[in-house]
Every structure is written in C-alpha cells, then in structure tokens.
C-alpha positions as CSV (number, residue, x, y, z in Angstrom):
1,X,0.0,0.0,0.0
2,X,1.4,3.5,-1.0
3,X,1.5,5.8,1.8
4,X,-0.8,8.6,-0.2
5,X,-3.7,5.7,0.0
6,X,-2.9,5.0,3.9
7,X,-3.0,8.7,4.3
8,X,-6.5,9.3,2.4
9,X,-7.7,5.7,4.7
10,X,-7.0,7.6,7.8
11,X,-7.9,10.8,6.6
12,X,-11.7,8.8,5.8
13,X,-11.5,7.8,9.2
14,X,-11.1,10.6,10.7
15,X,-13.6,12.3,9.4
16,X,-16.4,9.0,10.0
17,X,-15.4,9.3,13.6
18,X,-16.2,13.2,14.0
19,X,-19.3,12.6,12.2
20,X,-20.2,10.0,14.7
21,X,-19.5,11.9,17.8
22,X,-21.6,15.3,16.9
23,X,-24.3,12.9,15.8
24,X,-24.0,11.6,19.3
25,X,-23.6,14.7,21.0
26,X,-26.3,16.2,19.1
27,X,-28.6,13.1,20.1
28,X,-27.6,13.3,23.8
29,X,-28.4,17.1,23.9
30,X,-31.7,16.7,21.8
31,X,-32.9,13.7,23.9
32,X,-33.2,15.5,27.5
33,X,-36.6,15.8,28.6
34,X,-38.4,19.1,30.2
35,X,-39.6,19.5,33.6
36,X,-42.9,19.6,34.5
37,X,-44.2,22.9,35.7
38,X,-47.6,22.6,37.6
39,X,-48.9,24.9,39.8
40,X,-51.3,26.4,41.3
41,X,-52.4,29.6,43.0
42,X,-52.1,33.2,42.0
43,X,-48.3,33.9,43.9
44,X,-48.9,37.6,44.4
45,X,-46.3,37.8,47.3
46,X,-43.9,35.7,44.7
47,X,-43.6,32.3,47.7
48,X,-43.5,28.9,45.8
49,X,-44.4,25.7,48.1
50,X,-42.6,22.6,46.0
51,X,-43.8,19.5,46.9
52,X,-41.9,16.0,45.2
53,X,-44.8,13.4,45.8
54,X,-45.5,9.9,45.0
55,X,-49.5,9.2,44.5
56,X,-49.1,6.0,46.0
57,X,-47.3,7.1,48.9
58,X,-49.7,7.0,52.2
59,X,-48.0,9.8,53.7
60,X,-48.8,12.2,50.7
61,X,-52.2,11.4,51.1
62,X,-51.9,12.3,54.5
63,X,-50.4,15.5,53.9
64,X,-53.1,15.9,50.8
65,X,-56.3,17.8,52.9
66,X,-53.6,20.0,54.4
67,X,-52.4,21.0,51.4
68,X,-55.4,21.8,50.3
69,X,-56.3,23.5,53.7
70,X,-53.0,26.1,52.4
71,X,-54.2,27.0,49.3
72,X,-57.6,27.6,50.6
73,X,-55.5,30.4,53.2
74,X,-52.8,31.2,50.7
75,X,-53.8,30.9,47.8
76,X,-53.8,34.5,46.6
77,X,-50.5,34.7,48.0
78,X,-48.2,32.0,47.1
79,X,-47.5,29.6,44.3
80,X,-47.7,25.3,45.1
81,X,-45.9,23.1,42.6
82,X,-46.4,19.3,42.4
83,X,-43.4,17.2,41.2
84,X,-43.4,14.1,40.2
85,X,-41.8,11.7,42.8
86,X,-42.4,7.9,42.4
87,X,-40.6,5.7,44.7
88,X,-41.1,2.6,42.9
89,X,-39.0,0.5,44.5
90,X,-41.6,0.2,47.8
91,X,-44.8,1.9,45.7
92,X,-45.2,-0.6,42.7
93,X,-47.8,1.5,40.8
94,X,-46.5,4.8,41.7
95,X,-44.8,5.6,38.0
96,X,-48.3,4.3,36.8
97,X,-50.3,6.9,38.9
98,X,-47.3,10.0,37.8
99,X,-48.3,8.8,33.9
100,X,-51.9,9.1,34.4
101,X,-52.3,12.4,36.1
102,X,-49.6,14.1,33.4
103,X,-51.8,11.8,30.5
104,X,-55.3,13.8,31.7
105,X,-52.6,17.1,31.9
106,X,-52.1,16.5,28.5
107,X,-56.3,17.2,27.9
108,X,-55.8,20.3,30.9
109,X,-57.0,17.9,33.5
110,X,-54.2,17.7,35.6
111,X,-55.0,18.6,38.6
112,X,-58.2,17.1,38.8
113,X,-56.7,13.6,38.2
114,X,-54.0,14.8,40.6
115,X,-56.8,14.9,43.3
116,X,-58.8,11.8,42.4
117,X,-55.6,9.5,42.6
118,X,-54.7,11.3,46.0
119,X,-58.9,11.0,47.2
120,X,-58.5,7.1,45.9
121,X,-55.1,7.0,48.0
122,X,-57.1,8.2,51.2
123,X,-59.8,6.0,50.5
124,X,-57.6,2.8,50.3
125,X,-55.2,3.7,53.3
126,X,-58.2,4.5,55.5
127,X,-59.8,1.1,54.7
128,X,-56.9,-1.1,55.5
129,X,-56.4,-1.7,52.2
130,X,-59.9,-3.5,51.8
131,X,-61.2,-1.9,48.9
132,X,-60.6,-2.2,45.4
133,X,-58.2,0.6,43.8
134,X,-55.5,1.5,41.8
135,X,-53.1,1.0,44.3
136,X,-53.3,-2.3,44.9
137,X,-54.2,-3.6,41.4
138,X,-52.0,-5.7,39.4
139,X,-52.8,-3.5,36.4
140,X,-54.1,-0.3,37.5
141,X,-55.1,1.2,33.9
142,X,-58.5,0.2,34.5
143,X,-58.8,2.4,36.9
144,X,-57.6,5.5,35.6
145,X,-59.8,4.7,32.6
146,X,-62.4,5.2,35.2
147,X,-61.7,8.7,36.3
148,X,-60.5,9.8,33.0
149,X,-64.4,9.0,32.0
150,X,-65.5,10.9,35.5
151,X,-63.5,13.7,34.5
152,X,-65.0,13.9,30.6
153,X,-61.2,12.7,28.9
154,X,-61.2,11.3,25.6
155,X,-60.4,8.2,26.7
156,X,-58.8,6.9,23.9
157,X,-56.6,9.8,23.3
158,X,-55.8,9.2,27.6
159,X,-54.5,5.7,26.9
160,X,-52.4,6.7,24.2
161,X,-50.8,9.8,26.3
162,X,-50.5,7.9,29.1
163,X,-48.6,5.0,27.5
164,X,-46.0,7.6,25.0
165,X,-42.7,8.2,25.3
166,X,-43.2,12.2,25.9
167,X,-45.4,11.3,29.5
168,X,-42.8,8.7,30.4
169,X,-40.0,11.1,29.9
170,X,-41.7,14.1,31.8
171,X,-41.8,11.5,34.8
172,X,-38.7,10.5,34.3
173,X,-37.1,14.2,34.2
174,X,-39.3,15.4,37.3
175,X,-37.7,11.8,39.4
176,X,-33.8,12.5,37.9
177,X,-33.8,16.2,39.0
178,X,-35.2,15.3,43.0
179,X,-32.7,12.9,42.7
180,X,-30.2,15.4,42.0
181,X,-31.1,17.3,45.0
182,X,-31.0,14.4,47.4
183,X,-34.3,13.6,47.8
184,X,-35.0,9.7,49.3
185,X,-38.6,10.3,50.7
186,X,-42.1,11.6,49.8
187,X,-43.4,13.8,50.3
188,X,-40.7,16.4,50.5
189,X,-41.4,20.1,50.7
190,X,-39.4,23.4,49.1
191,X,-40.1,26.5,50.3
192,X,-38.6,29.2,48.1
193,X,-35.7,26.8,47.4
194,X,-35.4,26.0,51.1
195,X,-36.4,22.7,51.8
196,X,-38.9,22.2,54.9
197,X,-40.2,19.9,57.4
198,X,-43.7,21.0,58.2
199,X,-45.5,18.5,60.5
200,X,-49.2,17.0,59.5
201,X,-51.2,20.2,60.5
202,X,-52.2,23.8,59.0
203,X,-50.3,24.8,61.8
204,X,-47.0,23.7,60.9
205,X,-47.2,25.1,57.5
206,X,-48.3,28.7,58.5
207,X,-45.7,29.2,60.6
208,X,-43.3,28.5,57.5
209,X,-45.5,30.5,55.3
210,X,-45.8,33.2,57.5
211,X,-41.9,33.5,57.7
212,X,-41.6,33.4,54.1
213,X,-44.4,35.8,53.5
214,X,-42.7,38.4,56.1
215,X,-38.7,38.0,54.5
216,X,-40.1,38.4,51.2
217,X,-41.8,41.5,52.3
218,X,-39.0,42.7,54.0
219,X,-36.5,42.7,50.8
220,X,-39.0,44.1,48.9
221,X,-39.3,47.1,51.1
222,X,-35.9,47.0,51.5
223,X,-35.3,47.4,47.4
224,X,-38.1,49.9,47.2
C-alpha cells in the first residue's frame, strides 16, 4: 500500500469518527426531557411551596387535605408546585399513577386527576387496604380509565398519552432532578428553594408560610 492511500484511509476515518461523535452529541443534547411545571395559585407575594410526591405514597395522602387547607389560606399569596416523585422501588404502581395524572394534563385535566388519585389513595389507606383501587391492582389502567371517564377525557386519546414516550420522559425528568437534589422520601417540601419539614397540621405550614411571607416582604421594602 502507497503511503498517499494509507494517508487518504486515515484521513476517511477521521472524518467517520467526528461525524459519529456530533451525531452523538447532538442526540444526547436533543434527547433531555423538560420538567414539569404545575402549579397552582395566584403567587402575588412571589412564595412557591414545591412538593416532590408519590401518589401512592400514604403519607402524601396524608399530607393531601392539608395542602389543600393552604391553598384555601394562601392561595392568593403563594405559588404550590407538584413534582413528580415515584418511589417505585416500595410503591409498585406509583410511576403508573405520575403517567396518568400528566396523560389527563395533557387534555388540561391535571389537577383534577392529581386529586382523584390522592382522594382514591385516602380511600384505600383509611380502609386497611380493603377496597378495590388503583393501588393495589395488578394492572391499575382500569382504573384511571375510570376517572379519566369521570372527568370527561377522551379516553382513547388518555391511553395513548399515558402509554408515549413524551409522558414517560416528563416522569422520568421530574424523578432524575429530585434525585439530583438528594431527595430519598415523599413527600418532601421546598419552600422558596429551602427545603422544609412542616408536620401534618395547617399549623405547621403557617408558621413556615408566614416566615416566608414576612422575609419576602422585607426585601421588597428594603429594594423599594
């Protein structure tokens, strides 16, 4: 072999293996999914409550009539974000219950799903686990199906969404970034960035509120 041909070969080479790596790089870069951005409440005072929650988790249902209880109060005032938690590993059908609630998002039903799975999860935990839900179903699709119907979804268009690659990857993004930040149990609460331990009661999370509510005050005076 001449060395002009070994020189061109390599040359070839080269060139194959650049082409390959931007293809890549451009495929890793294209591929990342986007956070979900849920919220509720008309943030006037500029406070966001983040909570990462698992539907299946019975400690965010616990916390879920609370919540509700602050955004009755607060409402007005501050911002609540829901993120996508699932902690499959002990709550088998938690991913399941994440898909369904972005799936009926996906029809601008998202936080009514949001509340039926959490309502169901109160229902079954207060029962002993003796009555027939979701969270203890083999498959839980049926059920969704069911509250999809309740809440006037196109069903079939609800199936489709819920089983697609775009609502698996917005799960998947919300569950990679809290576990970015640490986070190793639901439901875990960000107040303006801070993370928070309120207690089960109103109480607990007016005196964090509050707090927030009066600092936030304070630097805007402050700037003014």
């Amino acid at each position: 072999m001449s060395k002009r041909f070994l020189a061109v070969l390599a040359g070839l080479v080269i060139v194959f293996i650049g082409i390959i790596l931007i293809t890549n790089h451009s495929n890793s870069g294209g591929s990342s999914a986007t956070l979900t951005h849920h919220v509720e409440g008309q943030g006037k005072a500029g406070v966001t409550l983040v909570e990462y929650g698992d539907y299946q988790c019975p400690y965010c249902g616990q916390y879920y009539p609370i919540l509700n209880q602050v955004m009755q109060q607060y409402g007005s005032q501050i911002t609540f974000q829901f993120v996508n938690f699932p902690l499959t590993s002990i709550h088998p059908n938690a991913f399941a219950g994440a898909r369904a609630a972005e799936a009926a998002g996906l029809q601008n039903k998202y936080w009514q799903m949001h509340d039926l799975l959490y309502q169901s999860n109160i229902q079954y935990y207060d029962s002993n686990e003796t009555v027939s839900s979701w969270i203890g179903a083999s498959d839980p699709l049926p059920y969704f199906d069911q509250f999809a119907k309740q809440l006037g979804l196109n069903v079939s268009k609800f199936n489709s969404d819920y089983a697609s690659s775009k609502v698996n990857n917005l799960v998947d993004a919300d569950l990679a970034y809290g576990n970015k930040l640490g986070i190793n149990a639901t439901p875990t609460f960000y107040l303006d960035g801070k993370q928070i331990q309120p207690t089960e009661s109103l109480a607990s999370f007016q005196k964090f509120i509050n707090a927030a509510l009066a600092s936030k005050a304070k630097t805007t005076n402050t700037k003014s």
